[in-house]
N, C-alpha and C positions, 0 to 999 in steps of 0.2 A: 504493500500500500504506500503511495507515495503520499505524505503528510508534513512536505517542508514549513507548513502555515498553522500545524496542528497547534491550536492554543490560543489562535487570532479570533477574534470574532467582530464580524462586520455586519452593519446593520445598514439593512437595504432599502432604499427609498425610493426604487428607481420604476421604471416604467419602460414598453415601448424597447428598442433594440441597445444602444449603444451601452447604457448604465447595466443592465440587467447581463448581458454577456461580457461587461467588461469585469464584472464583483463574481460570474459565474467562473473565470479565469483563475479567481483566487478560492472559488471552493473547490474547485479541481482537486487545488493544490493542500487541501484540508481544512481549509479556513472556518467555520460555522458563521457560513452568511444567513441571519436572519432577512428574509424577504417579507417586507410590510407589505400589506395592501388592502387597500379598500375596503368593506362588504360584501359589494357587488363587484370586486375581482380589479388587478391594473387593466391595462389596456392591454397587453400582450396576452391575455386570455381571450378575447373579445374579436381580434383582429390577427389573419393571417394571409399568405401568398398559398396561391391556386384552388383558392375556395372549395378547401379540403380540411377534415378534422379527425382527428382519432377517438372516438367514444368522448368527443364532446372539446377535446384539447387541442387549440388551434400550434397551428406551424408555429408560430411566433413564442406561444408558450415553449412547445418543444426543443427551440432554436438556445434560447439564452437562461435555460431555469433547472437545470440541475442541481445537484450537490447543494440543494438549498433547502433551508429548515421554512415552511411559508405560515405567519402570522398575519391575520384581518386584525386592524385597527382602524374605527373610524374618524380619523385625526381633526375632524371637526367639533368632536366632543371631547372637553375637556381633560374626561380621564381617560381617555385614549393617548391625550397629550402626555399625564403622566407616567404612564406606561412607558411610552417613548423616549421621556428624557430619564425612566430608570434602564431602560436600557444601554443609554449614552454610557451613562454612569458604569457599563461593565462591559462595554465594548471598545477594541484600539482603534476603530474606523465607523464614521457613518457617511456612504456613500448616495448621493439624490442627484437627479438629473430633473425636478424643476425647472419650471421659469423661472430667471434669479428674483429673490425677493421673496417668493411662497411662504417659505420654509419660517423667514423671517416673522412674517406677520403671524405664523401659529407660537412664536419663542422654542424654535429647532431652527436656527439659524447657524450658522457659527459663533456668532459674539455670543450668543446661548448657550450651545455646544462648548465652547469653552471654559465657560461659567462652571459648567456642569462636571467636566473633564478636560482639564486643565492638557493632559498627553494627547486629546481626541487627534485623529490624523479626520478631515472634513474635507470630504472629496466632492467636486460639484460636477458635475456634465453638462455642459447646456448647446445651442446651438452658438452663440456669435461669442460668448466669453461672460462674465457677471456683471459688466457697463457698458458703455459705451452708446452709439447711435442706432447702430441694430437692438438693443437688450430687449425690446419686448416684440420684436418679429418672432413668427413662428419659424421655429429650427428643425428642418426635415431633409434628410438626406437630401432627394432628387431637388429641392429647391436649393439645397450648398452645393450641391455638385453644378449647377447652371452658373449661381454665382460665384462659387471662384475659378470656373474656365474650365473646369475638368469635363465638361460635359461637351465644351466646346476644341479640346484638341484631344477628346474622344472620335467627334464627328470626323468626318470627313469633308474635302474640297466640295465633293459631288451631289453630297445628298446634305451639309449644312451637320449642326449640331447635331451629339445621338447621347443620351445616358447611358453609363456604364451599368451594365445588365444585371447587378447584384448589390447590393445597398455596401456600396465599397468605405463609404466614408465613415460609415457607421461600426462598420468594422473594426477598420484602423484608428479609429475614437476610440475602441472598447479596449484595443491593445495599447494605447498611449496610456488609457486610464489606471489600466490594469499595471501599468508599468509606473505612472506617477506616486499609486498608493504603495507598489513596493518598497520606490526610494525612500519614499516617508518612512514605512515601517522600518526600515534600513538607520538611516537617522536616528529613529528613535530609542531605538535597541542600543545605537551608540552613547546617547545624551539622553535621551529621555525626554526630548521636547516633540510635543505635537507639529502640526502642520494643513497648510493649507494648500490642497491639491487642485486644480482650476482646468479642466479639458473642454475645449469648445469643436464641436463638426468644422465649423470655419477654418480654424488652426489645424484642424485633422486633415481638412481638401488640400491645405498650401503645404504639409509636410509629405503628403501621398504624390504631391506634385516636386518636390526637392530640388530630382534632376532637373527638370523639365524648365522651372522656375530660375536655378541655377543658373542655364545657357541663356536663357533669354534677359536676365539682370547684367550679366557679366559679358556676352555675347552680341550674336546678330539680334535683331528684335524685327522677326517679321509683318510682313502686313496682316499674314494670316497662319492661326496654329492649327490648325486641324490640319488631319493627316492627310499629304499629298499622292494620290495614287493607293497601290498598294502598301506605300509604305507603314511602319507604325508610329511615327512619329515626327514632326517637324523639324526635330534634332539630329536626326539618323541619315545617315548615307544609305547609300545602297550595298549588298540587297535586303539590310534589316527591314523585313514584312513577311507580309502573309500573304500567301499567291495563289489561285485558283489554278487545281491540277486538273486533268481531264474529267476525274470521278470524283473528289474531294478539294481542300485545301491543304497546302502546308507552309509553315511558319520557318523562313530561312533568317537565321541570328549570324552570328559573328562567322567572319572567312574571310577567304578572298576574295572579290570581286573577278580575278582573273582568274584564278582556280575554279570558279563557280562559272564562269564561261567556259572555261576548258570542260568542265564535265556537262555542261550541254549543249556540246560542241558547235561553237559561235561562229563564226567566218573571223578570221585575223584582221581583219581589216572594219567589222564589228565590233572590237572589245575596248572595253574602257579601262583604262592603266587604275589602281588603286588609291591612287596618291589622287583622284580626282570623283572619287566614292559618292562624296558629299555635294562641292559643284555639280555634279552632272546626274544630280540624284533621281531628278522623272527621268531624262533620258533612258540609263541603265534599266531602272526598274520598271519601266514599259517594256526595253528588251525585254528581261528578266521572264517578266509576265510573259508576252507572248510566244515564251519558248517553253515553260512548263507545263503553259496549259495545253500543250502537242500531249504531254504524257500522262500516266496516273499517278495515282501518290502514291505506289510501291515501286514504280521505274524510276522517280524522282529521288524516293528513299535510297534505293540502292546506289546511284550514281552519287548522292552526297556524301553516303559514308566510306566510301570506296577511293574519295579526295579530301575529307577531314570537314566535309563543312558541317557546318552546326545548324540543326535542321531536327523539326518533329511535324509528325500529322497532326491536323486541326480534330481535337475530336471532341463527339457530340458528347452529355451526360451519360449514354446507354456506354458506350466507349472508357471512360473514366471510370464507372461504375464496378465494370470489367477487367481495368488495367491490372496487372500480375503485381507490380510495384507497390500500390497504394493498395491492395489485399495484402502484402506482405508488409506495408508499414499500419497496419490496422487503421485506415484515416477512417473506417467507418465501422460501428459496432452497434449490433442487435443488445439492445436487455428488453427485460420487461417494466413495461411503463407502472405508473401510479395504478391503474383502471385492471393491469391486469396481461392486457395485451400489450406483445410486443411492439417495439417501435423502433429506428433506426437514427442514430442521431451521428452528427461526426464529432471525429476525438480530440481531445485536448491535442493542440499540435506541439508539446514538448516534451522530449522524455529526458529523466531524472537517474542516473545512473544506471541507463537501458530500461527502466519503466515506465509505463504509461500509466498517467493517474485512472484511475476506477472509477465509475461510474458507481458513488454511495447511495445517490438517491436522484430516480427519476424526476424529471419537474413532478413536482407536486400538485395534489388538489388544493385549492382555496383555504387556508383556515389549517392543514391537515396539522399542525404542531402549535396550532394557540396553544392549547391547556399546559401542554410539555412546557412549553417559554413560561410560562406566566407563571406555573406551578416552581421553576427555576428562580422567579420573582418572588416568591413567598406565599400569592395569591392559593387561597385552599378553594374549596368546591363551594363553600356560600358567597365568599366573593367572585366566584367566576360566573356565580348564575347571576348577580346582581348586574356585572359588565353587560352579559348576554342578555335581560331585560332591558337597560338603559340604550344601548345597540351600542356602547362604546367598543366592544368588539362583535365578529359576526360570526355564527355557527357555523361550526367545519361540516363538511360531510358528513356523515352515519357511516360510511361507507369507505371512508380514505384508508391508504396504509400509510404508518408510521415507521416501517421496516426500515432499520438502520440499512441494510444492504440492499442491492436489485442484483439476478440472477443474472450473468450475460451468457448470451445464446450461443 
């Protein structure tokens, strides 16, 4: 069991993709993340991708809620609030992804949070940062990805802007964040002082862009960044792209430009010298193009490895699904869910002295570890029926499991 975090406990405020997968990163790794929520459930219960659910639990749940202990609090009622700031009080992290300010006005803010727990490490997620000019726009992936260009040298010349097919920035928000509250807890282990951890989508699109941002600050600064041709990128010589082969695509990376003419055998008096990759970049990779799409993407394969170039097939999810590789680095593993039924979720992507963390607990039902938390608070059964009259928290299932393990298939 990989348990570098055993003994952390982080208390979860978060909602929606980027908080809730970034805190799910640190239960992986053993943390005891309490996951608050609602009555009536976060958002990630409610809403998911391909209008598909598993016995009731959308994609979204199953995406970022693992390894998570899940508590209903109705934080609009007072003693739900105090629930929460006892919680502070025995937790090294409270991690929310709010609109900045929320948190504030119930007194779970930071200046609060600190009051309370002088060591708290207080991680926020939001979309543009906690001020500024944007602070009360709504922060959603596909709208940060339009605004800071990533959608736009996504696109293409041809067909104008395209969004990147997978909530990417959400992503890489979840791993900054997961990465901010490390350092803290790092820190603190040292000195023992708290910390305040600040992740914005916005700062997630400009870092997911580095390179790209890079060449164009420090470089040429074109009139347009979308990808010209088949290339993949404004920055790139040729033939970095993706080329349509007679039956498929495939993706030529790093080589030679004149080695990659020799093996699709060019006419000599066609080839462009390498020292001119970059200048004669549509040229080349128009060649490029209308020479591979003569062949398949196995006559293609065979002729690049046969001269060194760096080269894979374009493949679809059925493909990937399939690959021998990523079966043999287990990126994806069967357990069985909360409900019962199996379900397939993908792995923690680090391993810890050749191990892969464990899958302890499926996302959970709604509610499924109130009494457990509370009863860890002191709360006995007269006080918890009182909570559960008042609606300050909300009734779990009849029917949840609590099983510290899940079975993998």
């Amino acid at each position: 069991m990989v348990d570098l975090l055993k003994g952390i406990r982080v208390l979860s405020l978060n909602h929606f993709l980027m908080g809730p997968v970034g805190v799910q990163f640190l239960a992986d790794l053993g943390a005891d993340v309490i996951a608050v929520e609602p009555p009536g459930g976060a958002f990630q219960r409610k809403w998911g991708g391909a209008d598909k659910q598993v016995d009731g639990q959308s994609m979204l749940l199953l995406t970022g809620n693992r390894n998570k202990r899940s508590l209903t609090l109705d934080l609009k009622k007072p003693e739900a609030v105090v629930i929460a700031r006892q919680l502070i009080a025995k937790s090294d992290v409270i991690a929310e992804n709010f609109r900045p300010g929320v948190l504030d006005k119930l007194g779970l803010g930071y200046e609060d949070a600190k009051k309370i727990n002088p060591q708290i490490i207080y991680a926020a997620a939001s979309g543009y940062g906690p001020d500024g000019p944007y602070v009360d726009r709504p922060g959603q992936d596909l709208l940060i990805q339009a605004l800071s260009g990533l959608a736009m040298i996504t696109g293409s010349r041809e067909q104008g802007p395209r969004a990147v097919g997978v909530s990417a920035i959400d992503h890489h928000g979840a791993a900054l964040f997961a990465a901010g509250i490390l350092a803290a807890l790092v820190r603190k282990a040292r000195t023992g002082q708290g910390c305040r951890v600040d992740v914005s989508l916005l700062s997630a699109a400009l870092d997911l862009q580095m390179e790209s941002f890079t060449c164009y600050l420090n470089g040429q600064r074109p009139d347009d960044v979308r990808q010209p041709g088949p290339l993949a990128g404004w920055y790139y010589g040729a033939p970095y792209g993706i080329y349509a082969t007679r039956d498929g695509h495939i993706a030529i990376s790093l080589g030679s430009l004149e080695g990659l003419s020799d093996a699709l055998g060019l006419p000599i008096d066609q080839r462009i010298p390498d020292e001119e990759a970059y200048r004669r970049r549509d040229e080349a990779s128009a060649m490029i193009a209308a020479n591979v799409a003569k062949r398949s993407t196995t006559e293609c394969i065979v002729l690049f490895e046969a001269r060194g170039i760096w080269h894979a097939a374009v493949n679809d999810y059925a493909d990937v699904v399939a690959d021998p590789q990523i079966a043999h680095n287990k990126n994806f593993q069967v357990v069985t869910g909360a409900t019962g039924t199996p379900i397939t979720l993908v792995s923690h992507p680090v391993r810890y002295d050749g191990e892969q963390p464990d899958v302890r607990l499926p996302p959970q039902k709604l509610g499924a570890q109130t009494e457990e938390i509370l009863n860890e608070l002191g709360y006995d059964a007269r006080k918890l029926k009182d909570l559960y009259e008042m609606g300050a928290i909300g009734a779990a299932d009849p029917h949840h499991s609590t099983n510290k393990e899940t079975s993998r298939k």
